[in-house]
N, C-alpha and C positions, 0 to 999 in steps of 0.2 A: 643452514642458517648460521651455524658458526663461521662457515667461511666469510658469509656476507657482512657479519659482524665486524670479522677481521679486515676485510677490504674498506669497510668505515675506518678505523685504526689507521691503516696505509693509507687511505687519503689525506688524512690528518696530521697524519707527524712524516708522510716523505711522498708529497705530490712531489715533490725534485726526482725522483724514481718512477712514481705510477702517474699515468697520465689521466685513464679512465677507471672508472667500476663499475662492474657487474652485478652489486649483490643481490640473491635469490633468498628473500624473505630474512633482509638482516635487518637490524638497528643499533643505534648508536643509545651507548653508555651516559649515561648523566655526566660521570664526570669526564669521559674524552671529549663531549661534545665542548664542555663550559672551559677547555684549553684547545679546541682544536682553532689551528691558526696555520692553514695551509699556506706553504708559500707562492702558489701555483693556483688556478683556478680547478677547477674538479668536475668535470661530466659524469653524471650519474645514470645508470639505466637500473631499474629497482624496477623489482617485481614483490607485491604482496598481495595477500588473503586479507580480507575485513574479517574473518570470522574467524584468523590465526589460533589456536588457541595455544600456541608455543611461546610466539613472537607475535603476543597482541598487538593490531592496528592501532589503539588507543593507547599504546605503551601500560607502562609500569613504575611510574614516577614513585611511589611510593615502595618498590621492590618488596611485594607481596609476596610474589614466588621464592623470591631469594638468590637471582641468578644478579642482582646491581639493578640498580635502578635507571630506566632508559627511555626514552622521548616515545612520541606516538609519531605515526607514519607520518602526516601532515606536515609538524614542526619539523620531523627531519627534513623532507623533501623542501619545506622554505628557507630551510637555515642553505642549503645546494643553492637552490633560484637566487639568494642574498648574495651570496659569496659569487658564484656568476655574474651577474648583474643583470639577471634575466628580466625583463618587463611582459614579455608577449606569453600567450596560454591559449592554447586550445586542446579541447576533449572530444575522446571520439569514441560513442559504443562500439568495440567490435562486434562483429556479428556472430551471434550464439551457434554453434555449430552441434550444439550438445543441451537440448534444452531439458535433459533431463537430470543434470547434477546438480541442479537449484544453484548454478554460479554463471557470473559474466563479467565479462574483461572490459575494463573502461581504461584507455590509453589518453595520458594526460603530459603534455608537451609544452616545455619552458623556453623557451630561445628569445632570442636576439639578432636583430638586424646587424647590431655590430661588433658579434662576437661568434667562435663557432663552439664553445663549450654551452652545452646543453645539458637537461636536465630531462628525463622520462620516465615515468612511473604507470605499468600496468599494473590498476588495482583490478583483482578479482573480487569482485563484490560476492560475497558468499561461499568464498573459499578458504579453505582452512590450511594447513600448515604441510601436507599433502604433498608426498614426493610427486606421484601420477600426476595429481594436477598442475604441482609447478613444471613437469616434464611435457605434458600436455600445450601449455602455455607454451616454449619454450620451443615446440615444436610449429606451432602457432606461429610466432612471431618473426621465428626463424635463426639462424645465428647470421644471415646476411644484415639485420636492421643491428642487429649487438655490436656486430663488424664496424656498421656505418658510424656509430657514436662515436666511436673509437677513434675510423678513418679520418673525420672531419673535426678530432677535438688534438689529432697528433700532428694533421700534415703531413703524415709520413708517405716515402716514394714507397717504401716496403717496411711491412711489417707483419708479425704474428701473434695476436691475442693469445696471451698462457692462461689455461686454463685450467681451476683446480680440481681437484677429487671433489670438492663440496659443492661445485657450481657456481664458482666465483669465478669471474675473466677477470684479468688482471694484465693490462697494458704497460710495458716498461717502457721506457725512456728515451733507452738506447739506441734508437731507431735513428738513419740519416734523416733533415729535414733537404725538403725542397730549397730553402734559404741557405744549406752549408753548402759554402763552396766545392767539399768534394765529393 
């Protein structure tokens, strides 16, 4: 969850470096949110728990815990759709494959006809902050759809998502485009 935190940070003060993010039950800070002013547009792929109890769904606006005070899942993921300029949505239950850990994955999808940076948010409805289950998920999803965000928000001919110890991808920059000459 730290990583994911940090990959908000890096979208916010150097999308000129990181193209896409990963993060695995992060959220954004009250106060990076209210200066974040990417110069870049930002695809996001977020995975969370409604039932977090680390990195509450509902956020921490009043920073009760005492880690800073921080947005709820929803506001982040519109303040993403905003800054994209995403108009389109659709939700898709995936299919419970586990109906006995009282959780289920609902896969919610931002885009744009005329744009390729997207926005995707599988929320675990009833899942908690849970390595297993985000690894679960994770294996679920797969790292081919993680890849795809990536692919289609970089253009790139080749490239390789870095990926951290905490479960954050984090996509550089540096990559040749299609459009450069060499």
């Amino acid at each position: 969850s730290n990583g994911g935190d940090m990959s908000y940070l890096l979208a916010c003060e150097a999308s000129d470096v990181f193209k896409a993010i990963a993060p695995v039950v992060g959220m954004i800070l009250e106060s990076i949110y209210n200066t974040c002013t990417p110069e870049n547009p930002m695809p996001v792929f977020e995975i969370h728990g409604t039932q977090d109890y680390v990195t509450y769904w509902d956020g921490d606006i009043n920073n009760e815990d005492g880690w800073g005070a921080y947005l709820d899942i929803p506001t982040m993921m519109n303040f993403w759709v905003t800054l994209n300029g995403l108009e389109l949505y659709d939700s898709i239950d995936l299919e419970d494959s586990n109906t006995n850990d009282g959780s289920m994955v609902v896969f919610e999808r931002y885009w744009s006809d005329s744009t390729v940076h997207e926005v995707w948010l599988y929320k675990v409805v009833g899942g908690g902050h849970s390595l297993l289950i985000i690894l679960w998920i994770l294996l679920r999803i797969s790292y081919e759809n993680i890849y795809s965000i990536f692919h289609s928000s970089s253009h790139c001919i080749s490239r390789t998502p870095h990926v951290s110890m905490y479960g954050t991808v984090f996509v550089k920059s540096s990559f040749r485009r299609e459009s450069d000459s060499s």
